[in-house]
DSSP file (Angstrom, degrees, kcal/mol; ACC not computed):
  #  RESIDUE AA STRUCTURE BP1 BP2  ACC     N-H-->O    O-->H-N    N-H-->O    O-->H-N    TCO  KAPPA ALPHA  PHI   PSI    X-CA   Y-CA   Z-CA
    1    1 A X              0   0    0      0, 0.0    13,-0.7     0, 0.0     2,-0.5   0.000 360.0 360.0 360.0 140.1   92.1  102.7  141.8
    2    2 A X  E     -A   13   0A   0     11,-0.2     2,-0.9     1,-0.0    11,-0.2  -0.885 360.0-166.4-108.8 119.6   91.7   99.2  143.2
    3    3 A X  E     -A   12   0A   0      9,-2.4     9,-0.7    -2,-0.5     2,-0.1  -0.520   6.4-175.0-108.0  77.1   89.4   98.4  145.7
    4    4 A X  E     -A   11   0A   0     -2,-0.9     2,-0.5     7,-0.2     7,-0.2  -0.242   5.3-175.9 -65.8 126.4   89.9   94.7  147.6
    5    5 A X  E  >> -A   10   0A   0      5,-2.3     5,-1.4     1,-0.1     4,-0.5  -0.853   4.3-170.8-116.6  99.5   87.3   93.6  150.1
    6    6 A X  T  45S+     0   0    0     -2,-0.5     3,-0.4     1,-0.2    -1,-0.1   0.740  76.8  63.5 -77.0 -23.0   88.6   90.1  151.6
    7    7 A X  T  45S+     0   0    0      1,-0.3    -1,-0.2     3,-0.1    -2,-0.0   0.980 117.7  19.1 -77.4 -46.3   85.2   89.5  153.5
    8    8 A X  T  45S-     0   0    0      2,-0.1    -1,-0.3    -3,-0.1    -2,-0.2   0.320 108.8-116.6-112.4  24.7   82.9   89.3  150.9
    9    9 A X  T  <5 +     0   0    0     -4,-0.5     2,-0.5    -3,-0.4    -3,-0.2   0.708  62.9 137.9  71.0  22.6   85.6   88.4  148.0
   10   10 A X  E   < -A    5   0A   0     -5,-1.4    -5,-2.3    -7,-0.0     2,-0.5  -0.872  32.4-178.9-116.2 140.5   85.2   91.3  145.9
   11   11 A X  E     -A    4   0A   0     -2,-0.5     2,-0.3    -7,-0.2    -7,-0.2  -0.938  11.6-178.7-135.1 102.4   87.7   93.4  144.1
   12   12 A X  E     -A    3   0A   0     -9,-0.7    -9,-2.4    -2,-0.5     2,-0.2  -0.808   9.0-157.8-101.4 147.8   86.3   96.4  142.0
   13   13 A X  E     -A    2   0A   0     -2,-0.3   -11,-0.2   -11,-0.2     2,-0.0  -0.567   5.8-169.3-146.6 108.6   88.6   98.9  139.8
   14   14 A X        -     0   0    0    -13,-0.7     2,-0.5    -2,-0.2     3,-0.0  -0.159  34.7 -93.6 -46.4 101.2   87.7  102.2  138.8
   15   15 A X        -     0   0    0      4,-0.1     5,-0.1     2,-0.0    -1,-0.1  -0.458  33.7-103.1 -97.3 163.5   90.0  104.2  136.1
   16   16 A X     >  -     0   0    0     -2,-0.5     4,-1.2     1,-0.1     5,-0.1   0.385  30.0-135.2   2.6 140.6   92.6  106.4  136.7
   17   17 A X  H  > S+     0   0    0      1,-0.2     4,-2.4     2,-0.2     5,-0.4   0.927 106.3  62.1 -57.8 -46.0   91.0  110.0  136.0
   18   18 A X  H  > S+     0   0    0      1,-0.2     4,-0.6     2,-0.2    -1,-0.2   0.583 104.9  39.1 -44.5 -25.4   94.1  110.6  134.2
   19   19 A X  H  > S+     0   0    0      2,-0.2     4,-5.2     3,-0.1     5,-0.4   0.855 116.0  50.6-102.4 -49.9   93.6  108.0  131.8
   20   20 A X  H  X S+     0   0    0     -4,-1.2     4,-2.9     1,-0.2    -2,-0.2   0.908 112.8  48.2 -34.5 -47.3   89.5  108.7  131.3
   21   21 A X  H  X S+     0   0    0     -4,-2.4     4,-2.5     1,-0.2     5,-0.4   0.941 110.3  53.8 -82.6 -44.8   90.3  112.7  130.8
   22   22 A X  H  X S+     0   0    0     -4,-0.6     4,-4.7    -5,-0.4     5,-0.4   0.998 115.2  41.8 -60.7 -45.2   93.1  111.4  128.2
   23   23 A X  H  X S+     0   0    0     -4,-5.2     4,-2.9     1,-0.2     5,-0.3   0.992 108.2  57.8 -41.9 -56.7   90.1  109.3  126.4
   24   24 A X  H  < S+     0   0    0     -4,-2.9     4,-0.4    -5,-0.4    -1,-0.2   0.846 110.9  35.0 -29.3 -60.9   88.2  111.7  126.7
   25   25 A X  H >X S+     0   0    0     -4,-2.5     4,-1.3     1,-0.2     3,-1.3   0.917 114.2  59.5 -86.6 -39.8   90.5  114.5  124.6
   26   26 A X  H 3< S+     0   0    0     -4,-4.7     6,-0.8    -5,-0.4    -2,-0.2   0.874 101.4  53.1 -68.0 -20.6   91.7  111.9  122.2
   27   27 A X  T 3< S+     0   0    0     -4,-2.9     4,-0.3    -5,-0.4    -1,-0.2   0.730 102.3  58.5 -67.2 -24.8   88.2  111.3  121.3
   28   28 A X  T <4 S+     0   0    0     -3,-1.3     2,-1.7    -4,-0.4    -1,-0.2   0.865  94.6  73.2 -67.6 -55.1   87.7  114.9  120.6
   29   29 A X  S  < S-     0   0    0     -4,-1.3     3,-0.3     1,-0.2    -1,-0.2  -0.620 134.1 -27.7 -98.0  98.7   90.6  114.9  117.8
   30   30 A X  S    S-     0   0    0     -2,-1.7    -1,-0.2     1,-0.2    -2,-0.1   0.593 101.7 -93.6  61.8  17.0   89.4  113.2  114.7
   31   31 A X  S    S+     0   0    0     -4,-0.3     2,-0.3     1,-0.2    -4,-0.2   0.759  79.0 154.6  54.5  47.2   86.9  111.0  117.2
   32   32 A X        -     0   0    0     -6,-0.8    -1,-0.2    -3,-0.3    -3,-0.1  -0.973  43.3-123.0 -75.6 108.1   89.6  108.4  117.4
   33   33 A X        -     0   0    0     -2,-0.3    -1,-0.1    -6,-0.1   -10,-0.0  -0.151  32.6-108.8 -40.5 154.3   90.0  105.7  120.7
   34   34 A X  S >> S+     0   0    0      2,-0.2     3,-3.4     1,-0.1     4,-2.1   0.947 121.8  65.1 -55.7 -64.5   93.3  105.6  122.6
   35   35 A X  H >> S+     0   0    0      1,-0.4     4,-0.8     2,-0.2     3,-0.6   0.784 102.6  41.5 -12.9 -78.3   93.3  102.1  120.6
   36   36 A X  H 3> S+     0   0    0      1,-0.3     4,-0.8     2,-0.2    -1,-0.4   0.324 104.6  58.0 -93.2  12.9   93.5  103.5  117.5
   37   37 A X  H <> S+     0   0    0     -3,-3.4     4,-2.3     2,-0.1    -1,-0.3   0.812 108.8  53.8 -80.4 -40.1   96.0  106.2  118.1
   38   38 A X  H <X S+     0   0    0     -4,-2.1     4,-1.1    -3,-0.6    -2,-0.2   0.793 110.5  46.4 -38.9 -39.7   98.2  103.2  119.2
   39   39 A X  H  X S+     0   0    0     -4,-0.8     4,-1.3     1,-0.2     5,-0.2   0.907 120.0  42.8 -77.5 -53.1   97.3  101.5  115.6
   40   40 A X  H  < S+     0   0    0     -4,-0.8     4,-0.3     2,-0.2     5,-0.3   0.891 109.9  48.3 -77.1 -24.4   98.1  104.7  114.0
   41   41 A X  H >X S+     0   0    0     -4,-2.3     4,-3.4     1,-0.3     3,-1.1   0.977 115.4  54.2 -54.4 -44.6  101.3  106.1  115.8
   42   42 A X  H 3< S+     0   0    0     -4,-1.1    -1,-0.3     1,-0.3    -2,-0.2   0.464 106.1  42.3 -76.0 -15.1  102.5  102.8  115.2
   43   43 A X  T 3< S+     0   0    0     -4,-1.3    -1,-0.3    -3,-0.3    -2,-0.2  -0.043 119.2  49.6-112.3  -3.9  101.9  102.4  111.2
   44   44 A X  T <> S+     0   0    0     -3,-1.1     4,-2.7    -4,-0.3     3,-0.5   0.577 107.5  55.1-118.8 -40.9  103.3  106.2  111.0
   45   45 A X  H  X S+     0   0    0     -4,-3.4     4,-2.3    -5,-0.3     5,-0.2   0.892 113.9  46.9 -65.5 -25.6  106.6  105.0  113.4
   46   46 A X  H  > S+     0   0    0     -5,-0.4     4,-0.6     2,-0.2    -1,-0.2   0.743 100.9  55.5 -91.3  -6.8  107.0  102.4  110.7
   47   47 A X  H >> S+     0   0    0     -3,-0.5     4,-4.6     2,-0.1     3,-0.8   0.859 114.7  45.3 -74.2 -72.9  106.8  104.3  107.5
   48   48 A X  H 3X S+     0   0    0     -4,-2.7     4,-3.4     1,-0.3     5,-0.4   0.911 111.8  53.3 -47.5 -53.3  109.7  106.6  108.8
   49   49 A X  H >X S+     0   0    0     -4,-2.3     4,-1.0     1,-0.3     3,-0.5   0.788 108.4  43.0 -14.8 -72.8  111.6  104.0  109.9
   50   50 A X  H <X S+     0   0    0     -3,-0.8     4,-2.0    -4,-0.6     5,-0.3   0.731 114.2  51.9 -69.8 -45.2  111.6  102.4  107.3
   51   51 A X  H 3X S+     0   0    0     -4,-4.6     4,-1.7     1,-0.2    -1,-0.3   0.795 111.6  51.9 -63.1 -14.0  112.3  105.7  105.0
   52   52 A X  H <X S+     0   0    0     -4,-3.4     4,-1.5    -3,-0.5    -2,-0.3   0.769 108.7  45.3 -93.9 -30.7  115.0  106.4  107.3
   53   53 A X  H  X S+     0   0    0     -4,-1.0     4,-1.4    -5,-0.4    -2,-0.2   0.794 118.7  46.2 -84.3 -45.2  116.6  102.6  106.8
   54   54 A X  H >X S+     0   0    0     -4,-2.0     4,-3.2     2,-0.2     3,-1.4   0.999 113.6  49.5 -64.5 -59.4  115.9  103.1  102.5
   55   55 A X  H >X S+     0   0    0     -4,-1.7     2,-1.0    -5,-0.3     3,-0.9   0.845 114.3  49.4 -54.7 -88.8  117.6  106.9  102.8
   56   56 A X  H 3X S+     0   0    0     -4,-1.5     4,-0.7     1,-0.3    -1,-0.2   0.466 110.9  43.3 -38.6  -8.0  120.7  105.2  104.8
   57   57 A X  H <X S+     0   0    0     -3,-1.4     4,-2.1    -4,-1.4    -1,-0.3   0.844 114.3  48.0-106.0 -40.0  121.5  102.6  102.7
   58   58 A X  H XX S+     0   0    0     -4,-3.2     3,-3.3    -3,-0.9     4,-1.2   0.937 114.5  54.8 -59.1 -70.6  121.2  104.7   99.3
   59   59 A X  H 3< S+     0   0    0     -4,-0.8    -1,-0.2     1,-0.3    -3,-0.1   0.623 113.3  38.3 -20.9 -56.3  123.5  107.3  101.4
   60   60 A X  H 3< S+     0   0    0     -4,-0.7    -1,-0.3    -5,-0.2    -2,-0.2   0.647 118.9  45.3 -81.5 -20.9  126.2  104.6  102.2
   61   61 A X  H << S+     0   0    0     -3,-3.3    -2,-0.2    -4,-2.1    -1,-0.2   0.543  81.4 109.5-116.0  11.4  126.3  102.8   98.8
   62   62 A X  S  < S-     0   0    0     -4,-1.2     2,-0.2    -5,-0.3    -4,-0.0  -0.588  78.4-125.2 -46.4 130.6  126.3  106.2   96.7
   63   63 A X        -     0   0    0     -2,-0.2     2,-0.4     2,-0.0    -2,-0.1  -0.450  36.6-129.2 -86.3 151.7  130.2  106.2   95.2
   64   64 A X              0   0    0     -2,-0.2    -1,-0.0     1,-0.1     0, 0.0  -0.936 360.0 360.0-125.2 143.8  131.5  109.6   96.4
   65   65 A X              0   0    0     -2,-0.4    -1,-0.1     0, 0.0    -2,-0.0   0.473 360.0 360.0-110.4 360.0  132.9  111.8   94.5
């Protein structure tokens, strides 16, 4: 939540419970930051990919018999 006060020029912002209670349990499982589940999702999305790109091209240039 954001909270603007135009008189005296101050703008504080508090987060979301929702995102604190997410820290919170990700911290719990393997003591890992929201950060570094981002680092890791992302290094895991790119392995498959990337098996998934290697498996489609041996698929397509296998001669069929």
């Amino acid at each position: 939540m954001i909270s603007i006060d135009f008189n005296n020029g101050i703008v504080q912002a508090t987060p979301v419970a929702g995102a604190a209670a997410t820290d919170a349990v990700s911290r719990l499982v393997l003591g890992m930051t929201l950060n570094e589940w981002f680092y890791v999702s992302a290094i895991l999305y790119t392995f498959v990919m990337t098996g998934l790109a290697v498996y489609k091209a041996i698929k397509e240039n296998n001669p069929k018999e």
